[in-house]
Legacy VTK file of the C-alpha trace (Angstrom):
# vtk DataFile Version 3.0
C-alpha trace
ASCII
DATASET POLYDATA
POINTS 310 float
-42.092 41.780 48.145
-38.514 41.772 49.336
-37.710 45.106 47.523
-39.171 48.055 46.535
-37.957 51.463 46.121
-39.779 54.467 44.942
-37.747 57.354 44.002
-38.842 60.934 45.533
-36.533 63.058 43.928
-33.197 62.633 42.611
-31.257 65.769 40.709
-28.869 67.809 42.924
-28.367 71.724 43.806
-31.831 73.066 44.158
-35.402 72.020 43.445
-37.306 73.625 40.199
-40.616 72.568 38.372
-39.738 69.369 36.877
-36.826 68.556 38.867
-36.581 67.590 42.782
-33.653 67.157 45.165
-32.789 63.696 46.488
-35.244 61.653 48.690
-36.279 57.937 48.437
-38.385 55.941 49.973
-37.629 51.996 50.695
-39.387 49.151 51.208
-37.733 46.402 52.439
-38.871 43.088 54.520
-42.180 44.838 55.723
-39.893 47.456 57.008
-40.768 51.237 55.549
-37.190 53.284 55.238
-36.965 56.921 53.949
-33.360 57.819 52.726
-32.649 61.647 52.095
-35.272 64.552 52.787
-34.723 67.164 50.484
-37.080 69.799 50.165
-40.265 69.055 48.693
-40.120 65.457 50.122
-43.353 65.772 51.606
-45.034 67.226 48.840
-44.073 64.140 46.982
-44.581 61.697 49.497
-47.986 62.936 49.148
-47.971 62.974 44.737
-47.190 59.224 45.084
-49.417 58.445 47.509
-47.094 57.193 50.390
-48.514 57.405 53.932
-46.699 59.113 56.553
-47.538 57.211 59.174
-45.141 54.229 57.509
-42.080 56.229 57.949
-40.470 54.975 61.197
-36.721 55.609 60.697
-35.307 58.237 58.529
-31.332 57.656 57.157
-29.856 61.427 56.057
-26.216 60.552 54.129
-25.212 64.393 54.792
-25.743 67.739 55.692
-26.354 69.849 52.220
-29.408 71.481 51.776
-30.638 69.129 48.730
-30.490 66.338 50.584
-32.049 67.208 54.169
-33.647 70.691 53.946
-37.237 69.085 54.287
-36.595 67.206 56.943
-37.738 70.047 59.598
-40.940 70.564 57.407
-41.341 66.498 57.725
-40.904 66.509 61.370
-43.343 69.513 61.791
-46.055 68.249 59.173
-46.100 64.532 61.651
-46.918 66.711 64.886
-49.943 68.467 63.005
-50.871 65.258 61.872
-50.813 63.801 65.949
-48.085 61.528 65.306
-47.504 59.079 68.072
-45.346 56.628 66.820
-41.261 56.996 67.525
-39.431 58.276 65.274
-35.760 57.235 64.463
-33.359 59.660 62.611
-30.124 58.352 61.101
-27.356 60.905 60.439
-23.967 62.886 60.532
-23.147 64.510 63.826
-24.583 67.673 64.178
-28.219 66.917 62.629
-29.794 66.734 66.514
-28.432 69.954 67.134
-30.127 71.593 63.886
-33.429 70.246 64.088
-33.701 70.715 67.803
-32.702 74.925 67.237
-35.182 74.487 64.948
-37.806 73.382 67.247
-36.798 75.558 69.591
-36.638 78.749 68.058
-39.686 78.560 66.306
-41.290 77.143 69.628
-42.464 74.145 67.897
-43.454 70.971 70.073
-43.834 67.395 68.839
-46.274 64.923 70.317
-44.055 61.996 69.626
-40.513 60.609 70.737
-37.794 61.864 68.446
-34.625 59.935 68.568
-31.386 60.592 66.893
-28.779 58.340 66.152
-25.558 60.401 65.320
-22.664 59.216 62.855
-18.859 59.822 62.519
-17.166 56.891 62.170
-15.268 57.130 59.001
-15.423 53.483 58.665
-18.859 51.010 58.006
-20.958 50.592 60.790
-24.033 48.382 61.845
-26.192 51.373 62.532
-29.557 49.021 63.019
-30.470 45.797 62.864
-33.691 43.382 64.168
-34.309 39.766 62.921
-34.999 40.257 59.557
-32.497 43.016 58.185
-29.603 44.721 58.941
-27.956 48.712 58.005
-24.177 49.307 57.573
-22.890 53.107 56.676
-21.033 53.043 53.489
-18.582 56.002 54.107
-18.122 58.080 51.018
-15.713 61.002 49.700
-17.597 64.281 49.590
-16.917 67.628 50.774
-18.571 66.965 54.210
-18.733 63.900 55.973
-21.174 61.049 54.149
-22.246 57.964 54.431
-24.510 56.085 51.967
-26.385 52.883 53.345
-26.071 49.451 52.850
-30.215 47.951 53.462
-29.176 43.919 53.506
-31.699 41.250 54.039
-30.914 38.361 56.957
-31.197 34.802 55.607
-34.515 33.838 56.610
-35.513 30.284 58.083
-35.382 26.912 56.605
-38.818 26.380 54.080
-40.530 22.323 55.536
-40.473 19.947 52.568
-43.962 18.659 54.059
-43.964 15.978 51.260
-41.016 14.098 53.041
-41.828 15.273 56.652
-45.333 13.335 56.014
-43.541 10.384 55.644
-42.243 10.360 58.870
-45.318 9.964 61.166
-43.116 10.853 64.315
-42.681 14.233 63.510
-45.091 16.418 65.105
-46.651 19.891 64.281
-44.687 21.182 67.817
-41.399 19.864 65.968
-41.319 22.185 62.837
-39.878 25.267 64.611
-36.796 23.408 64.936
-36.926 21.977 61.397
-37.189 25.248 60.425
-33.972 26.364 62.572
-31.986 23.760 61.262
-31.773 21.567 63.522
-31.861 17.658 62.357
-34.723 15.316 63.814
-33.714 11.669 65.651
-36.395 9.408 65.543
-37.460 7.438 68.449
-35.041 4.366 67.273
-32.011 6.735 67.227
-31.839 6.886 63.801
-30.782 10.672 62.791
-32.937 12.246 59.467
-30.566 14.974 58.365
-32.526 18.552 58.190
-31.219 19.044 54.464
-33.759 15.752 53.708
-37.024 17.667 55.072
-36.455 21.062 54.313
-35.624 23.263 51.299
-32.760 25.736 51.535
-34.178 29.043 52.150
-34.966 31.998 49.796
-32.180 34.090 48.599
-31.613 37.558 50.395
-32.203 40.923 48.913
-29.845 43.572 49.447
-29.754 47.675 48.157
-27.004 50.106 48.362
-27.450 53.816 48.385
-24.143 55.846 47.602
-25.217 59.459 48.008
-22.682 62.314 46.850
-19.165 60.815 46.644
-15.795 61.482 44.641
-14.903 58.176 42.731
-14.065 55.873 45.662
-13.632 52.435 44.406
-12.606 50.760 48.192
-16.573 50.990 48.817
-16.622 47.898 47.127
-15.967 45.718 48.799
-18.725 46.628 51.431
-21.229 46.377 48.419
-20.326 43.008 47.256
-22.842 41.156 44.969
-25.677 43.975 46.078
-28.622 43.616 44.200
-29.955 46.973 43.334
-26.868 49.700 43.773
-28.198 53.406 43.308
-25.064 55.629 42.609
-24.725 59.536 41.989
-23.675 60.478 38.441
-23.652 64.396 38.683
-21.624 65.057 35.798
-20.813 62.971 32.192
-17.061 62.483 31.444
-16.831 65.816 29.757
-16.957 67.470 32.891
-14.791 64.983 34.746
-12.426 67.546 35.946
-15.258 69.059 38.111
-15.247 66.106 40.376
-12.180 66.770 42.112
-13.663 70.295 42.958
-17.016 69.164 43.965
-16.461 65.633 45.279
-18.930 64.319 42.707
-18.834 61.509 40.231
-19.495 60.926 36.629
-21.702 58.269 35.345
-18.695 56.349 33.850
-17.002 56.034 37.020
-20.780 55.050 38.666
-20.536 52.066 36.395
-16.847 51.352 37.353
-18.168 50.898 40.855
-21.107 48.990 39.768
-18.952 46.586 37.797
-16.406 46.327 40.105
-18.854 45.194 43.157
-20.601 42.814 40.773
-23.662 44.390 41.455
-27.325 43.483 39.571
-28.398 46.847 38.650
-27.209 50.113 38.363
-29.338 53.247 39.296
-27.800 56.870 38.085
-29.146 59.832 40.156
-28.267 63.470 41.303
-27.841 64.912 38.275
-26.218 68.289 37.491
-28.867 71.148 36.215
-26.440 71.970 33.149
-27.553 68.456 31.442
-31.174 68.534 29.375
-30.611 65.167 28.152
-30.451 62.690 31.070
-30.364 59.854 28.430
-26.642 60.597 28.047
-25.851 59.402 31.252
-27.182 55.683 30.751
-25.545 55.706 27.598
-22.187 56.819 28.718
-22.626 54.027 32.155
-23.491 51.206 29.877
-20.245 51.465 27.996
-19.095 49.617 30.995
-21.887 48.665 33.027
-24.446 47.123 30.621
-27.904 46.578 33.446
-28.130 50.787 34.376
-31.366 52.557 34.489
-32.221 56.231 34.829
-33.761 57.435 38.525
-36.362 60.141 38.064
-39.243 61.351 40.330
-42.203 58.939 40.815
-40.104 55.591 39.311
-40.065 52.531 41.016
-37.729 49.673 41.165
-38.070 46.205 42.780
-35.961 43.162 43.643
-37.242 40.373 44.245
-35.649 37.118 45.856
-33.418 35.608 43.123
-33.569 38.304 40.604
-33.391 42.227 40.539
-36.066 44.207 37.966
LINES 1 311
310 0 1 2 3 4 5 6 7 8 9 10 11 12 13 14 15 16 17 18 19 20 21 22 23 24 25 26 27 28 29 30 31 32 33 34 35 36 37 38 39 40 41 42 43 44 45 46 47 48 49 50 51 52 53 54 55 56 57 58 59 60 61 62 63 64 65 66 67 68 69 70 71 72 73 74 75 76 77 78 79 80 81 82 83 84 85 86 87 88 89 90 91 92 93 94 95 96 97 98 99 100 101 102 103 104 105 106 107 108 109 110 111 112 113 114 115 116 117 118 119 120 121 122 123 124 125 126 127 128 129 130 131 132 133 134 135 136 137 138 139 140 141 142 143 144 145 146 147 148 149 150 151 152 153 154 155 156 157 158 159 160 161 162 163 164 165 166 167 168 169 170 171 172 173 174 175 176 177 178 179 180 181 182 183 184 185 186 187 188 189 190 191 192 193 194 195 196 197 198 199 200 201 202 203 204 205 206 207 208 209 210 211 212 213 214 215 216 217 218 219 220 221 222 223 224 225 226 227 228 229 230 231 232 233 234 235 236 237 238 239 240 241 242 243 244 245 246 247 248 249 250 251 252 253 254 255 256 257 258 259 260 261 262 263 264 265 266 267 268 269 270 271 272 273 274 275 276 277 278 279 280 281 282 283 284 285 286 287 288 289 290 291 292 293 294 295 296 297 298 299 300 301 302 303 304 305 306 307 308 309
C-alpha cells in the first residue's frame, strides 16, 4: 500500500474529551512517519493500535504546545519500553535544546541514539531522502516559524513484460536488473530490442502534503503540484475570516483555494477552532470550491493508492 495515513488528533488549542491536538501517523513505501506530537499522542497511538517500535523519524511543523507537547512524554515512554532503535527528529531550531533541558532536568536517560535534524530555512528543503522516497519542508505563514511536509514517492523501476522477454531466448535471468533500469538489450547479432518493447512503464508515484498552521499562502503551490492527498488546516469558517490575520490561521474556503489551485486529488480539513460544534460546516463551505474534501477526525484513515487517491 503506497499510502496510508491514520489521523491521531487533529483540532487546535488544547486537548478535551472528544477532541485531540494534532498528530498523524504516515505510512508511506514501507516507511512508518509520525507528523506532529501533541499531547495525548501516545495515548492514541496506543487507542489505534499503532506500535511504537515503527516510529523511526518524527517531523514537528512548529513549536506550539498542540502540536509538540507530547513529544517529551513519547521520547520518555520509548526508553521505558528499552528502545534501541535510532531515532530521527525533524524540526524548527530550538526543539534539541527543549527536549534535551528536558532530559536533563528531570535526569532522564535514553537507551537509544536521539538525533535531531534542525530547520530554518525559510525556503523548501530536501530534509531526507533514501531510494524509495523523498521529504521537502513546505514553509508556511504562522506566527512562529513552520514548515509543513511534502512525503513524495520516487518513480520506482521498470515492471519485465516476461511475455515478450520469453520470446527472446538470449535474454537471461542475470539480464533483468538492467531491463528493469532501463537500459535496452542488443542481441548477439547487434540487433538493438528497445527497453520500452519488454517492459511496462512503471507504477505511478504517490505523494501527501501536510500544511500545518498557516495564514492563506497561495505560493505553496507550486511546491504541492498535482499531490495526491493534501491535508490543510481550516481553523476558522469564513465568518471568522478576519481572525486569520491575527492568528495566522486559515479558513476552510481558502484551504480549498489552495487545494484547487495545486490541482491536488483530495482535500483533508483539520485543526479546527473549539468555538465550532458542527464540523460539517467546514466541508460544506470547502466544497463550494473544492468539490473531493473530507473531514479529519481522531481514529480516520485515508489511503492512496498508485493511480488513484480514496
Amino acid at each position: 500500500m503506497p499510502i496510508k495515513l491514520t489521523i491521531l488528533g487533529c483540532h487546535s488549542a488544547t486537548p478535551r474529551t472528544n477532541s485531540h491536538t494534532t498528530s498523524q501517523f504516515l505510512e508511506v513505501n514501507k516507511h512508518h512517519f509520525l507528523i506532529d506530537c501533541g499531547e495525548g499522542t501516545q495515548v492514541q497511538l496506543r487507542k489505534y493500535k499503532i506500535k511504537f517500535s515503527k516510529i523511526k523519524r518524527i517531523f514537528i511543523s512548529h513549536l506550539h504546545g498542540d502540536h509538540f507537547y507530547g513529544l517529551i512524554g513519547l521520547i520518555s515512554t520509548f526508553s521505558l519500553l528499552n528502545r534501541e532503535t535510532d531515532l530521527h527528529i525533524y524540526g524548527p531550531k530550538g526543539i534539541k535544546e527543549i527536549i534535551n533541558l528536558q532530559l536533563k532536568l528531570t535526569k532522564s536517560w535514553i537507551g537509544y541514539n536521539l538525533f535531531f535534524y534542525e530547520l530554518e530555512s525559510i525556503k523548501s528543503e530536501l530534509i531526507f531522502e533514501d531510494d524509495k522516497i523523498e521529504i521537502h519542508t513546505i514553509p508556511l505563514d504562522h506566527r512562529v516559524y513552520t514548515n509543513g511536509f511534502l512525503f513524495k514517492e520516487k518513480i520506482g523501476k521498470r515492471k519485465l513484460n516476461m511475455k515478450a522477454i520469453s520470446k527472446i531466448k538470449e535474454i537471461e535471468i542475470c539480464d533483468y536488473q538492467n531491463l528493469k533500469n532501463g537500459r535496452d538489450f542488443t542481441k548477439e547479432n547487434r540487433e538493438l530490442i528497445p527497453n520500452i518493447d519488454l517492459t511496462f512503464d512503471p507504477l505511478s508515484i504517490c505523494s501527501y502534503a501536510f500544511c500545518s498552521d498557516t495564514a492563506y499562502k497561495p505560493e505553496i503551490t507550486t511546491i504541492i503540484k498535482n499531490v495526491d492527498l493534501l491535508y490543510h488546516e481550516s481553523t476558522f469558517l469564513e465568518d471568522k475570516e478576519f481572525l486569520c490575520k491575527v492568528t495566522k490561521h486559515s479558513t476552510a474556503k481558502q484551504a480549498a483555494k489552495i487545494a484547487l489551485e495545486a490541482n491536488a486529488k483530495k482535500l483533508i480539513l483539520g485543526h479546527y477552532s473549539s468555538r465550532y460544534t458542527n464540523l460539517a460546516l467546514f466541508k460544506k463551505e470547502a466544497q463550494t470550491i473544492f468539490q473531493n474534501t473530507e473531514l479529519a477526525e481522531s481514529g480516520k484513515i485515508f489511503e492512496v493508492f498508485h493511480g488513484k487517491g480514496s
